[in-house]
N, C-alpha and C positions, 0 to 999 in steps of 0.2 A: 301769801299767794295773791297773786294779781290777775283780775280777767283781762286778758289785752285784745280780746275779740267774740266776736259770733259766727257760727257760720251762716252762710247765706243760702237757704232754702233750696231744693231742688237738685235732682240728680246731676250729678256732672256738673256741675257750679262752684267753679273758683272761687275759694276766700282768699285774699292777699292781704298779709299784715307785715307791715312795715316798724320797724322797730330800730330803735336807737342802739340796743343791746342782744345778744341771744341768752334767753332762760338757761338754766341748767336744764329741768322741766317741763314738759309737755305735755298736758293735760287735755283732753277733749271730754267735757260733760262728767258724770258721773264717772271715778276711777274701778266701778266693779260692776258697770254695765256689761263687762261683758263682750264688749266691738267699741272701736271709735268709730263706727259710722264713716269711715272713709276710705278712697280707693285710690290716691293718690295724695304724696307730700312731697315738697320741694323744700329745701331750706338754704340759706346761700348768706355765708358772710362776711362781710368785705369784699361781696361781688365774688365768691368764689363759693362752688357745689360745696356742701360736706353732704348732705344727706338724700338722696332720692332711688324714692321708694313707691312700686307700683302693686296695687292688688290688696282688698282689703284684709283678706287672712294675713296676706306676709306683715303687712301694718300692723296687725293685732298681736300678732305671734311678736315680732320687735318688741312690743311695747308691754309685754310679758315677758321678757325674759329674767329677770331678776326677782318677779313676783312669787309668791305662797300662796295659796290657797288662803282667801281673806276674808268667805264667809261661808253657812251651811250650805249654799249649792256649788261650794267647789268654785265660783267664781278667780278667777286673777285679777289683781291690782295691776292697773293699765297705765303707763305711761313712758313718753318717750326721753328717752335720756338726749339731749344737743350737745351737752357739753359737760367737760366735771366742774366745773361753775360759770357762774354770770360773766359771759366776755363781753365787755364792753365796749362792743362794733357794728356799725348799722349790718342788721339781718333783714333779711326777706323770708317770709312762710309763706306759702302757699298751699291750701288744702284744697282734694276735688270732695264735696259731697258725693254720698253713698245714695243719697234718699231725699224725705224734703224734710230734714232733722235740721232744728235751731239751737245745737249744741252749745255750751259756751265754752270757749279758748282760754287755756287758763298758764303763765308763765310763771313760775317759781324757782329758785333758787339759793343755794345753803351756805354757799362761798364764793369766792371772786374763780376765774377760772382761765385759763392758760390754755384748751386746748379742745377743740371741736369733737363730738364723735362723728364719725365718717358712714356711713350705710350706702352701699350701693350692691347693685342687684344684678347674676352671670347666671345665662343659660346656658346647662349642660345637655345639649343633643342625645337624642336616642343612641346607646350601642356606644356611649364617648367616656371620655373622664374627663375631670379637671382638678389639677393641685391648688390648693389656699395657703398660705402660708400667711408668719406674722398677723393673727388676727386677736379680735379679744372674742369675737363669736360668729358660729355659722349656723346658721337657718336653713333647712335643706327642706322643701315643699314636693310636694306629690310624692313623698315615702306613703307607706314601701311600693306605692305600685308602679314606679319608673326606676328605682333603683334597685341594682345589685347588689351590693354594696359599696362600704366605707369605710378607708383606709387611712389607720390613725399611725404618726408616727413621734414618739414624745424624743426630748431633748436626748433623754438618756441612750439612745440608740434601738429603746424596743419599738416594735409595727407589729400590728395586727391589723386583720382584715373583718369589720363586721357587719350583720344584718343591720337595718333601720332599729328594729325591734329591740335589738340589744342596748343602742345605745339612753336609756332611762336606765338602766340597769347600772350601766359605766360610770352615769353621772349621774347618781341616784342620789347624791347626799346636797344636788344642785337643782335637780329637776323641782317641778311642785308634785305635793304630794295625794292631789288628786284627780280624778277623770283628763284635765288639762296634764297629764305630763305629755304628752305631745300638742302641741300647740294648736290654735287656731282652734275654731266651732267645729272642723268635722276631725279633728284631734290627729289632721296627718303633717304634721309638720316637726321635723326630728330639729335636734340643735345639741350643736354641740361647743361646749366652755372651754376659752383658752384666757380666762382673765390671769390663773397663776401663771401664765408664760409656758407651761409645761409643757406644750405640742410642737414640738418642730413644725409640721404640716398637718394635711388629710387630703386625701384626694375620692371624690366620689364619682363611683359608677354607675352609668344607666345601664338598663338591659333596652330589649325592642320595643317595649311597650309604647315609649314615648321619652319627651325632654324632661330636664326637671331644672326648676328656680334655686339658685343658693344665693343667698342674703348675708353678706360678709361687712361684716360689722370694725370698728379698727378705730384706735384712740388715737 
């Protein structure tokens, strides 16, 4: 593991690290604090978006999803996956501070690597839907209190329609297995796993209440 930065103190305060390679790994500070402390990441390489991502819960929840339960308070192992290994092409990071935290930036990676992970971020309107497909995962923010539900539909031809609520259940042998199986600090952030390939789509519904964020994730 390498530290390739710090961040620079103060709320809303760009870090820009410039790098010859992008990490597999994304570490910020401590991996079981809990938050990265940030509200905003950009990542760009060979001058081209893979990753951006706004809002410090949907950051944290990302950077959770592959995590267990990694100590007695339930905590999650934090970090962000760029790539499935070291691609060796000038990258751009850019973090906004959350606060005036002098975290340190930390790149790591386990193999050479061939192919970026992608995160970008679709607002579903009040009273709307929207289909996902081809993904490896979806982060769906403000459940359950903007959504109706969510409609899964696997290769094999079955669909079902379900609550927020259910889906921990569905993917229970994926989720973690404490307080955090729904993501984020105030634990409303559902997600749902299509690393086996297994989902044709899903498509989620708001009701009136309001809009909701989906963070669709994609190798």
């Amino acid at each position: 593991m390498a530290q390739i930065g710090t961040m620079t103190t103060g709320a809303g305060v760009v870090t820009s690290i410039n790098l010859p390679y992008c990490p597999q790994y994304l570490l910020i500070d401590d991996p079981i604090t809990g938050s990265f402390d940030i509200t905003n990441i950009d990542v760009s390489i060979n001058g081209q978006s893979t990753v951006s991502l706004i809002g410090a819960d949907d950051i944290d929840a990302v950077a959770q999803i592959r995590s267990h339960s990694s100590d007695g308070n339930g905590n999650l192992m934090q970090y962000l996956e760029l790539a499935d290994g070291q691609i060796n092409a000038p990258t751009l990071i850019r973090l906004t501070n959350e606060g005036a935290n002098t975290n340190g930036i930390y790149g790591v990676s386990s193999q050479v690597g061939t192919a970026p992970y992608r995160y970008s971020q679709f607002t579903v309107n009040a009273t709307s839907n929207q289909t996902f497909e081809s993904f490896d995962s979806v982060l769906i923010n403000s459940s359950p209190t903007n959504i109706d539900s969510v409609e899964i539909q696997w290769i094999d031809g079955f669909k079902d329609r379900f609550n927020t609520k259910e889906l921990p259940a569905l993917f229970r042998n994926l989720y973690a297995a404490e307080i955090e199986a729904q993501f984020s600090t105030t634990g409303d952030i559902a997600w749902i796993n299509n690393e086996d390939g297994n989902i044709a789509n899903c498509t989620v519904y708001t009701n009136a209440t309001g809009s909701a964020t989906c963070t669709v994730g994609r190798i």
